[in-house]
C-alpha positions as a printed NumPy array, in Angstrom:
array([[ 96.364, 161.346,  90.098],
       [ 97.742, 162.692,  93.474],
       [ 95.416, 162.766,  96.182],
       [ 96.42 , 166.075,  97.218],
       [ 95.868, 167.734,  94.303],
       [ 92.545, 166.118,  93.901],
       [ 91.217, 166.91 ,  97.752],
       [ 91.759, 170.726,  97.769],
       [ 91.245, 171.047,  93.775],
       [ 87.454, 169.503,  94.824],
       [ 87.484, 171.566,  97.971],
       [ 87.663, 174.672,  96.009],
       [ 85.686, 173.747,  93.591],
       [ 82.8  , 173.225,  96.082],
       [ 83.536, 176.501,  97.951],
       [ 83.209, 178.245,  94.768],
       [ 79.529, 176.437,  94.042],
       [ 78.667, 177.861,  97.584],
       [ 78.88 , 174.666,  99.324],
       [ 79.296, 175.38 , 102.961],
       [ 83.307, 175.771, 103.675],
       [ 83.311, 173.228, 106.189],
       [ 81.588, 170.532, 104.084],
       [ 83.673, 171.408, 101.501],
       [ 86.744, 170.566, 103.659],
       [ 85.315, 167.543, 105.168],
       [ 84.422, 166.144, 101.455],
       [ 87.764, 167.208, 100.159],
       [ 89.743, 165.307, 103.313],
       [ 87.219, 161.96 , 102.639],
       [ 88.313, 161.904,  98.543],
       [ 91.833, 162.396,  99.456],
       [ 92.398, 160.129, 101.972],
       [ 90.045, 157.532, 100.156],
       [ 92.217, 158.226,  97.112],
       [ 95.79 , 158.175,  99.225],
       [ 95.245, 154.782, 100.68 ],
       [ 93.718, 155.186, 104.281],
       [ 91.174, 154.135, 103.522],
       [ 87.258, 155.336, 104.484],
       [ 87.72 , 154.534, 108.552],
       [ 91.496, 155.542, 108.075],
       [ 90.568, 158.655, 107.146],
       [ 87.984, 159.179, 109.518],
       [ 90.474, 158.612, 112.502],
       [ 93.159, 160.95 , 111.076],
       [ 91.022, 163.498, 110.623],
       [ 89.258, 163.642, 113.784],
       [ 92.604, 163.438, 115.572],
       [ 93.55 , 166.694, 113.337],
       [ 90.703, 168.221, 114.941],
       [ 92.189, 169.312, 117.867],
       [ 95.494, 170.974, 116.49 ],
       [ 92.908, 174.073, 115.901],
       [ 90.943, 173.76 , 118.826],
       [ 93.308, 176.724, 120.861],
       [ 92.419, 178.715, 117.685],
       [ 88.925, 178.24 , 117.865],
       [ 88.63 , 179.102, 121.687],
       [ 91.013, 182.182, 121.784],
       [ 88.386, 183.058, 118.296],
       [ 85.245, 182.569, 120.668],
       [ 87.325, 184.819, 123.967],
       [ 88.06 , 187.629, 121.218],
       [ 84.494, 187.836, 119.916],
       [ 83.356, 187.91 , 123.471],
       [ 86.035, 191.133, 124.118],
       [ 84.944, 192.863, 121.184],
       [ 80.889, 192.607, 122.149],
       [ 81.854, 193.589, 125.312],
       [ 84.177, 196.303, 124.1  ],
       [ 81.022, 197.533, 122.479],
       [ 79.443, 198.125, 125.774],
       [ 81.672, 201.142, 126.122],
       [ 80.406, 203.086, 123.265],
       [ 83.893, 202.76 , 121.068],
       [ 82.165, 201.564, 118.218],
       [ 80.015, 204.078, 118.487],
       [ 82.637, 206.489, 118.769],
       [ 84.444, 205.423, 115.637],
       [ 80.827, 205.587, 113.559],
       [ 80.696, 209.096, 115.279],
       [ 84.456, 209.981, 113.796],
       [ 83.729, 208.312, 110.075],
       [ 80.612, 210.161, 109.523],
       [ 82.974, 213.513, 110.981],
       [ 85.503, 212.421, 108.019],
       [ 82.962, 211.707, 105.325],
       [ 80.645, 214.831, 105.934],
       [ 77.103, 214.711, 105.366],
       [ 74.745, 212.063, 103.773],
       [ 73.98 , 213.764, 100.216],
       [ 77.558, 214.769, 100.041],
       [ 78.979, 211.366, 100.393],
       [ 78.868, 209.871,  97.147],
       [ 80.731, 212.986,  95.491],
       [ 83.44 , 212.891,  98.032],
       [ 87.324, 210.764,  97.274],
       [ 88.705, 212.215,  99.955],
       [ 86.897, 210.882, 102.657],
       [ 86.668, 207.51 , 100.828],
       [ 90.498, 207.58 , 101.076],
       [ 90.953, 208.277, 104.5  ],
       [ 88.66 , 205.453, 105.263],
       [ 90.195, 202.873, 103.474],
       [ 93.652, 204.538, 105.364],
       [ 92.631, 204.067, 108.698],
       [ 91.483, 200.529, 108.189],
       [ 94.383, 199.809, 106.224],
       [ 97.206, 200.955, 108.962],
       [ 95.067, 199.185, 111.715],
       [ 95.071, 196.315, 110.261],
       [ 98.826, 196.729, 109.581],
       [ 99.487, 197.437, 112.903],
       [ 97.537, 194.35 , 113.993],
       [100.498, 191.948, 112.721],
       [103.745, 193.983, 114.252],
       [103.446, 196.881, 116.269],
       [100.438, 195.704, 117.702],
       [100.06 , 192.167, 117.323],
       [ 96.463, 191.217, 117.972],
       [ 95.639, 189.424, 114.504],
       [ 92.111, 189.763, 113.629],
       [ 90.983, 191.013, 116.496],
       [ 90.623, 194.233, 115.594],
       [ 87.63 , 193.17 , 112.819],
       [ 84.809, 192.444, 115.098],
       [ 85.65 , 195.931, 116.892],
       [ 86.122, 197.978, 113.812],
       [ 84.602, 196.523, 110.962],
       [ 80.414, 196.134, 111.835],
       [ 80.572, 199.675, 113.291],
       [ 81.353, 201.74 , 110.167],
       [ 78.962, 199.355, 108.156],
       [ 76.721, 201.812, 107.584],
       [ 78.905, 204.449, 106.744],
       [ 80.774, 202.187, 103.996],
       [ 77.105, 201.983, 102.846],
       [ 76.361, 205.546, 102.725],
       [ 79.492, 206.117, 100.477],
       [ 78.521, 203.113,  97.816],
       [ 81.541, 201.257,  98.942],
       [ 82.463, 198.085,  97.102],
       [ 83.42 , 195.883, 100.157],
       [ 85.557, 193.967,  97.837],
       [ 88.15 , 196.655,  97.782],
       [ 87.818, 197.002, 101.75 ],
       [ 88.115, 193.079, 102.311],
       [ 91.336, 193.098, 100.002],
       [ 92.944, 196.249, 101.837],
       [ 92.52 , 194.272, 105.169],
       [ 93.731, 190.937, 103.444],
       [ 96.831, 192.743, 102.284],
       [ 97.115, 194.379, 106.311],
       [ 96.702, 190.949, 107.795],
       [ 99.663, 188.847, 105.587],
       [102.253, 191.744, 104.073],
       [103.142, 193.03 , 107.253],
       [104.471, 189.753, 108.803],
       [105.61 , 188.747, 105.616],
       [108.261, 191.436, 105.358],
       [108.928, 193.1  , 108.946],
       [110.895, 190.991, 111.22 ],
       [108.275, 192.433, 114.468],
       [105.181, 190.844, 115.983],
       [103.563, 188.142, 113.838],
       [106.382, 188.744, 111.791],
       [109.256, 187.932, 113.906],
       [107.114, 184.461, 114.686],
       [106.888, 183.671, 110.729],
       [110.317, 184.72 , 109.868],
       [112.009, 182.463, 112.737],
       [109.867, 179.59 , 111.312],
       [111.243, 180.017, 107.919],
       [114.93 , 180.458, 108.771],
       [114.86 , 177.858, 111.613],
       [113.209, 175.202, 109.161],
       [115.764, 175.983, 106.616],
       [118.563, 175.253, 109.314],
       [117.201, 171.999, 110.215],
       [116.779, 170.545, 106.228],
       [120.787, 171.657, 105.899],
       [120.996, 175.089, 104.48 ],
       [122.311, 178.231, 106.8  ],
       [120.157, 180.97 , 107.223],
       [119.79 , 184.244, 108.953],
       [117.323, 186.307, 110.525],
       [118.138, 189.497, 108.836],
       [118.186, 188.878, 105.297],
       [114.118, 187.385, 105.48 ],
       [113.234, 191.137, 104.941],
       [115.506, 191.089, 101.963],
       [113.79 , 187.825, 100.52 ],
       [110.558, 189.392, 101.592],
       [110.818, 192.522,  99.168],
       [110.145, 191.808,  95.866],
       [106.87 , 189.102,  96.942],
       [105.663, 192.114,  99.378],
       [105.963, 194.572,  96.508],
       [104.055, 192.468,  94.228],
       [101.283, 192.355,  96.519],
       [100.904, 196.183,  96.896],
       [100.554, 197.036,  93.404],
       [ 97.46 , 193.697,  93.421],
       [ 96.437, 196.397,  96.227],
       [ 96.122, 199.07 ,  94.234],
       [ 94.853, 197.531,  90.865],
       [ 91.705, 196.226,  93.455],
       [ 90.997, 199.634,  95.192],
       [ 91.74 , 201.704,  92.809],
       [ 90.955, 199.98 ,  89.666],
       [ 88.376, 196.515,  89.972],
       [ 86.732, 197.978,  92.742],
       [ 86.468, 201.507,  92.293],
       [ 83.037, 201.817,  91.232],
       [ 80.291, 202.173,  93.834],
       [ 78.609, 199.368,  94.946],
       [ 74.806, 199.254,  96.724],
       [ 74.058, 197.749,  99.778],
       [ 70.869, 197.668, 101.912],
       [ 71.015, 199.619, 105.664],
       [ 70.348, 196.557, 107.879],
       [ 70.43 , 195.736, 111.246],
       [ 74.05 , 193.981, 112.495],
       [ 73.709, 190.437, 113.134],
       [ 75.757, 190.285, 116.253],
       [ 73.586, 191.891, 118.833],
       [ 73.298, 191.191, 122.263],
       [ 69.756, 193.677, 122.61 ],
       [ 67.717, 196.413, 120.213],
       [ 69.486, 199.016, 122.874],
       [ 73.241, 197.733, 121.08 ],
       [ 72.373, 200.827, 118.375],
       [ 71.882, 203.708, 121.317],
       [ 75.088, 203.085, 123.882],
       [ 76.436, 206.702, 124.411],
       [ 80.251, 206.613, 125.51 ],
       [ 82.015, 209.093, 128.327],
       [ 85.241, 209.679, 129.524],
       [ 85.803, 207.05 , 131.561],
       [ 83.824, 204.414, 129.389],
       [ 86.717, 204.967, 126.891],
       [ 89.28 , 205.071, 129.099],
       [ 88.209, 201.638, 130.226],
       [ 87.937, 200.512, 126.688],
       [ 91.439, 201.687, 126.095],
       [ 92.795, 199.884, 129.479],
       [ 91.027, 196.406, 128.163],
       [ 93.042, 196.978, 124.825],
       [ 95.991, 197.552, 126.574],
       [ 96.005, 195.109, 128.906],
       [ 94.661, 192.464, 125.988],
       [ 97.725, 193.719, 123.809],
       [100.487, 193.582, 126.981],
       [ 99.17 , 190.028, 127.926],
       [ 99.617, 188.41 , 124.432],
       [102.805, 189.586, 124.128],
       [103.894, 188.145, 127.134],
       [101.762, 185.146, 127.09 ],
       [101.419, 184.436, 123.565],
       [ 97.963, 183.53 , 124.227],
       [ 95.225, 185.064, 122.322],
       [ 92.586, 183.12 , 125.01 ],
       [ 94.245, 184.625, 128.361],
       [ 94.608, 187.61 , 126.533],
       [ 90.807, 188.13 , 125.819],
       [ 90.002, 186.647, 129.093],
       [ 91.911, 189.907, 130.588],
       [ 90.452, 192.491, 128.779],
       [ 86.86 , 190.704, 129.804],
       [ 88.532, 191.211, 133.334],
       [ 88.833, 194.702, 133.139],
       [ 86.002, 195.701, 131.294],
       [ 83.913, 194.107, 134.193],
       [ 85.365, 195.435, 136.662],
       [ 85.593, 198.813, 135.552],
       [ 81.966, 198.64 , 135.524],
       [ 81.378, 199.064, 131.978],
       [ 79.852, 195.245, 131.589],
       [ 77.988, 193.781, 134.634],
       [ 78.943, 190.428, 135.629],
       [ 75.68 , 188.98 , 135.477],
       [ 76.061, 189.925, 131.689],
       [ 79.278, 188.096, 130.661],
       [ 77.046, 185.326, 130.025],
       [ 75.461, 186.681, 127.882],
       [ 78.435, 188.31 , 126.115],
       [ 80.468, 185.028, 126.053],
       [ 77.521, 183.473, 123.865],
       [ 77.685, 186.407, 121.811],
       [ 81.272, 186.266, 121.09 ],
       [ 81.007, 182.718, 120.146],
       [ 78.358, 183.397, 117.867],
       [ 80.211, 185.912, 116.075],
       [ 83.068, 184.172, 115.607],
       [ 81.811, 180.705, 114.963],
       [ 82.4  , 180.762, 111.739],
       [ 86.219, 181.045, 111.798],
       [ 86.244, 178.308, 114.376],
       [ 84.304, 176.368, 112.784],
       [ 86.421, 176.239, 109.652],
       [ 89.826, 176.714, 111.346],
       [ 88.622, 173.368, 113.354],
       [ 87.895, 171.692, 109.943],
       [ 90.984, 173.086, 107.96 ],
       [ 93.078, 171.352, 111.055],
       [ 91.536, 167.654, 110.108],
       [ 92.263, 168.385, 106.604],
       [ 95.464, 169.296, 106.787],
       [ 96.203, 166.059, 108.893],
       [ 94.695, 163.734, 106.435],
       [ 96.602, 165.616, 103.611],
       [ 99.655, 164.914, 105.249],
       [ 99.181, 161.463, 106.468],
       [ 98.22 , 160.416, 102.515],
       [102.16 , 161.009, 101.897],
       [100.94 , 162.345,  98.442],
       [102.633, 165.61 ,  99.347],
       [106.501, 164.564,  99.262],
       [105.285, 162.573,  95.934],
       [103.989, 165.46 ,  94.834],
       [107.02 , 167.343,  95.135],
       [109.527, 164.809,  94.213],
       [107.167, 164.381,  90.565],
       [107.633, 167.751,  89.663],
       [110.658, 167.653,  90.496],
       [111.369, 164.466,  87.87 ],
       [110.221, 166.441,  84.668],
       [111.853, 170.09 ,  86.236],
       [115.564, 169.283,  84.616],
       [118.362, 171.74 ,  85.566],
       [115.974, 174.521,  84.942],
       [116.134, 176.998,  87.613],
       [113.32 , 179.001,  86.123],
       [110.706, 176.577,  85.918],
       [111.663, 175.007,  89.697],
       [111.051, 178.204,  90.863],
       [107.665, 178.609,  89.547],
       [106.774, 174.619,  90.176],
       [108.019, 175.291,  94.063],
       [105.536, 178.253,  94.327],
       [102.762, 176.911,  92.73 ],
       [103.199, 173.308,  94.912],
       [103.419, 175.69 ,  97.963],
       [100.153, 177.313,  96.693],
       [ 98.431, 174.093,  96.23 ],
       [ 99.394, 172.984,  99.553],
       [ 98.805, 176.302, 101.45 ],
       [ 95.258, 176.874, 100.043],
       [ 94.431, 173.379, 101.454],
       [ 96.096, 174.176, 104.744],
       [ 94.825, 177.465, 105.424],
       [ 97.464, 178.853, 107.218],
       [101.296, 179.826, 105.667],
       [102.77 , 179.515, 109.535],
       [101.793, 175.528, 109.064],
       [102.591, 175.204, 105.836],
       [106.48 , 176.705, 106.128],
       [107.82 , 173.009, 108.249],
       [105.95 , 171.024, 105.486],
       [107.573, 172.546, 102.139],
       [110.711, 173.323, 103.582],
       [111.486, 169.935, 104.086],
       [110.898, 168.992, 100.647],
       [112.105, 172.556,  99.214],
       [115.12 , 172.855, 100.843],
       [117.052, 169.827,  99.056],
       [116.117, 170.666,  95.813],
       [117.005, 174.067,  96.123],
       [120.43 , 173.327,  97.309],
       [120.87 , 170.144,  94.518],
       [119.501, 173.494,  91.888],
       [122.053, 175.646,  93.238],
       [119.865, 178.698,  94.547],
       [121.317, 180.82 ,  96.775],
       [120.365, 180.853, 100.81 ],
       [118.819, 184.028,  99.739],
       [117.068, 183.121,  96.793],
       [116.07 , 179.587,  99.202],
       [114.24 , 182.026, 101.656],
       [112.53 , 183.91 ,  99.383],
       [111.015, 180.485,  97.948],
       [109.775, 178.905, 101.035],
       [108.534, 182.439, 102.348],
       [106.34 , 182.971,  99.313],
       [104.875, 179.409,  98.419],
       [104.178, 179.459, 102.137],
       [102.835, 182.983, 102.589],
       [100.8  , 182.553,  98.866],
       [ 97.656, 180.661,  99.695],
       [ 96.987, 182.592, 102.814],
       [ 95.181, 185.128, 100.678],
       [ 92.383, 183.49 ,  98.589],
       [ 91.83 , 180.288, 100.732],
       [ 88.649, 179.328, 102.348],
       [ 89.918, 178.347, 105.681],
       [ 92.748, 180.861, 106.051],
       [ 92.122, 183.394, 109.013],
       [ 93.286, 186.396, 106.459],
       [ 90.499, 185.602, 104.882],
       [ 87.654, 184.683, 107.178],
       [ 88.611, 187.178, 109.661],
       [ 87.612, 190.155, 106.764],
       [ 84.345, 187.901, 106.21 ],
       [ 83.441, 187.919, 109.586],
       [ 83.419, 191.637, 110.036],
       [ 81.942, 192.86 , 106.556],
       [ 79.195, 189.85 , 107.157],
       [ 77.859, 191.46 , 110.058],
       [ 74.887, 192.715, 108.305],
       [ 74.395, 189.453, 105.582],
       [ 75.438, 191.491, 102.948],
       [ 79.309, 189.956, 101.889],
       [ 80.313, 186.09 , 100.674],
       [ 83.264, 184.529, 101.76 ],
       [ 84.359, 182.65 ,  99.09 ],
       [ 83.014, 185.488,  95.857],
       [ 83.046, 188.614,  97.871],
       [ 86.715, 187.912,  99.769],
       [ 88.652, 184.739,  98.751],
       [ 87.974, 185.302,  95.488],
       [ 89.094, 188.804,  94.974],
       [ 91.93 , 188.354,  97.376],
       [ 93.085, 185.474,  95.358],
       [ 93.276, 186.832,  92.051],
       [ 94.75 , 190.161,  93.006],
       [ 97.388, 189.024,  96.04 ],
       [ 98.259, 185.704,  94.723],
       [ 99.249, 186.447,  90.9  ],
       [101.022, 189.13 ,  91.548],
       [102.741, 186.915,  94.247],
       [103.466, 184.356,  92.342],
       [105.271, 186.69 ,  89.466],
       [107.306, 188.731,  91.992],
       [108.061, 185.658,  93.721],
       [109.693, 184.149,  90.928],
       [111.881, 186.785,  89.975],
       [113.111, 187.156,  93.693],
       [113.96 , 183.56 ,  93.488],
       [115.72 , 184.456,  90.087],
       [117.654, 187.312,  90.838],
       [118.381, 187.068,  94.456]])
C-alpha cells in the first residue's frame, strides 16, 4: 500500500486517540519512510533536515506570543473584556440573550477575516483576543466549538477567495505553479475559481454555529495559563497605554507588509511597547519566555509537520499516488475531479499547510487536467481547493492550532476533538462538494 497514505492515515489516527500531535507526526514520518524505501536511518536524516524548513515559523510564533503578553501590559485585553461584558449585559441576563451572543461571534469573526487581507497578521490576533474574553464566552454557555470553527473559516476563506494580503501570496502560488507545469493562467480569474469552494465553506459555517453548536456548553471559570504574575488579572489601561498599544499594532502590521517577516515584525512592536514605557526593559525577559511558552505548541508541531512533509516527499509515493488513481480514473471528468481533491486532501492534512502543498499537486495535477480537458478555469479551481482543503481539520495546520492556542488558555479546549475535528467535518465536506462542481461547471 502507498506509504503516504499509510503515514498520515496512522498520523490521524493517533491524533484522534489523543496521542500527542508531535509524536503522532514523528511515528507517522518513521512508518512511511520505513514503508517508502529509506529506510530506518534514511528516514531519520530526511526528516531532521525537514526540520528546519519550519524553524522561521516557529521563531516569528515565539516573537508574536512575546508581543501579545506584552501587548497585555497595556490593559487592551482588559479593555476588550471591559467592551464584551458592555455588549452582553449583566451576568444573570446572559444566558437569555442571542443578541449579544451574535455580536460576539461577529467581532471575532471579521477580525479574524481581516487578519488574512486587509490586515495581514495571521494568527496573531488569537493570543491578543482570544484568552481575554474567556470568561465572558463562559458566562454566556458558549460552545467553543462554534467559536474555533468561525475563526477557522476567518483564517483560510479569506485568502482563499480575495486576491489581498495572505491572499494575494496564495493566489500567485497557484497561478504561477500552473504556468510553470504548462497551462496559462491569470491572476484575476483565482477569485472566480475561488467562489463556489468559498461558498461551500460558509454554509459548513453556519450549519456549526447555528446548528451543531448552538446549544450551550459549560465550562469552569479558571485562571489563564499564560501569565507572567497574579497582578496579569488587575492591569487598568489609560489613554496613552492604548495609544501605545495601538502604535505597536501599527507598526507590527506596517513592518510585515514591508518586510514580510512575521519575526522583525514582532520584534518592532516589542520595540515600541518598551519604549513607550508600557513594558520595562528589565521585563522583556521575562515576556520573551512567556511568549514562547504560549506559543510552543504551534512551533512545536509546525517544526514536526516540516520533517514530515520532507520524508513524505522524499518516499516518491506521492507522484505514484497520483499517477494510480489516475490508471483506474478513465476519461471520466467527474470522478478525476473528486480523486484530485481527495489526493490533495490526503496530502494537505499530512502537510499542514495549503501554501506548501499548492507546488507539490500542481505538478502532478496540472498534466492530467490538461490530458482530461478541463478548462484553465476549472484547472485553478482544482489545485486551489485540494490545496486549500486540509488546512481546516489537520493537526499541524496553523488554522487550526492557532484557534487551539487561544481557546486553550484556560485547559478547557482539545485540539484534535474540540477544533480539528469540528473544523474538518464542517469546512472540508462541504469543500470537497462545492469543489467538485466548480471543477464541473467552470
Amino acid at each position: 500500500m502507498n506509504a503516504v497514505v499509510i503515514a498520515v492515515l496512522l498520523m490521524i489516527i493517533l491524533s484522534l486517540l489523543r496521542v500527542h500531535v508531535v509524536i503522532a507526526l514523528i511515528i507517522g514520518a518513521l512508518t512511511g519512510g520505513i514503508l517508502g524505501g529509506l529506510g530506518f536511518n534514511g528516514t531519520i536524516d530526511v526528516f531532521t533536515e525537514g526540520l528546519g524548513h519550519s524553524a522561521n515559523i516557529a521563531l516569528s510564533y515565539a516573537v508574536l506570543g512575546a508581543f501579545a503578553v506584552a501587548l497585555s501590559k497595556t490593559g487592551l485585553p482588559q479593555l476588550l473584556v471591559d467592551f464584551s461584558i458592555k455588549i452582553v449585559g449583566k451576568k444573570e441576563e446572559i444566558r437569555s440573550k442571542t443578541l449579544p451572543k451574535v455580536l460576539i461571534f461577529l467581532i471575532i469573526f471579521f477580525i479574524s477575516g481581516m487578519s488574512q487581507n486587509l490586515v495581514p497578521i495571521h494568527i496573531a490576533f488569537i493570543p491578543i483576543l482570544i484568552p481575554p474574553i474567556l470568561q465572558v464566552l463562559n458566562e454566556m454557555a458558549v460552545d467553543r466549538r462554534a467559536v474555533a470553527s468561525i475563526m477557522t473559516f476567518g483564517l483560510q476563506a479569506p485568502y482563499m477567495l480575495l486576491p489581498f494580503g495572505f491572499g494575494a501570496i496564495f493566489h500567485g502560488i497557484v497561478v504561477d505553479n500552473m504556468e510553470a507545469n504548462g497551462m496559462t493562467a491569470s491572476l484575476s480569474d483565482m477569485p472566480y475559481a475561488m467562489l463556489l469552494p468559498t461558498i461551500g465553506m460558509f454554509l459548513g459555517l453556519i450549519v456549526a454555529v447555528f446548528i451543531t453548536y448552538r446549544k450551550p456548553r459549560l465550562y469552569k471559570q479558571k485562571p489563564l495559563e499564560a501569565k507572567i504574575n497574579d497582578e496579569a488579572e488587575t492591569i487598568t489601561y489609560s489613554v496613552y497605554s492604548l495609544i501605545s498599544a495601538a502604535t505597536a499594532i501599527l507598526a507590527t502590521v506596517i513592518v510585515q507588509i514591508s518586510s514580510d517577516s512575521m519575526v522583525i515584525a514582532g520584534v518592532a512592536g516589542l520595540i515600541v511597547l518598551v519604549f513607550s514605557g508600557s513594558v520595562r526593559f528589565k521585563e522583556s525577559d521575562a515576556l520573551l519566555t512567556e511568549g514562547m511558552k504560549m506559543m510552543a505548541f504551534i512551533g512545536f508541531v509546525m517544526i514536526a509537520a516540516s520533517g514530515f512533509a520532507e520524508v513524505m516527499r522524499a518516499t516518491g509515493d506521492v507522484e505514484q499516488l497520483v499517477q494510480s488513481s489516475a490508471a483506474w480514473m478513465g476519461d471520466s471528468k467527474s470522478l478525476a475531479a473528486i480523486m484530485m481533491i481527495l489526493i490533495g486532501l490526503l496530502i494537505t492534512m499530512g502537510i499542514g499547510s495549503s501554501f506548501a502543498t499548492v507546488p507539490i499537486i500542481a505538478a502532478l495535477f496540472v498534466p492530467m487536467c490538461a490530458a482530461m480537458g478541463f478548462s484553465p478555469l476549472a484547472t485553478l479551481s482544482l489545485i486551489g481547493t485540494a490545496g486549500a482543503i486540509g488546512d481546516a481539520g489537520a493537526p499541524a495546520s496553523d488554522s487550526t492550532l492557532g484557534p487551539t492556542a487561544g481557546l486553550n488558555a484556560d485547559g478547557q479546549h482539545n485540539h484534535i476533538w474540540d477544533t480539528c475535528v469540528p473544523t474538518f467535518i464542517h469546512f472540508n465536506i462541504p469543500l470537497i462538494i462545492f469543489g467538485w462542481i466548480a471543477a464541473v461547471t467552470l
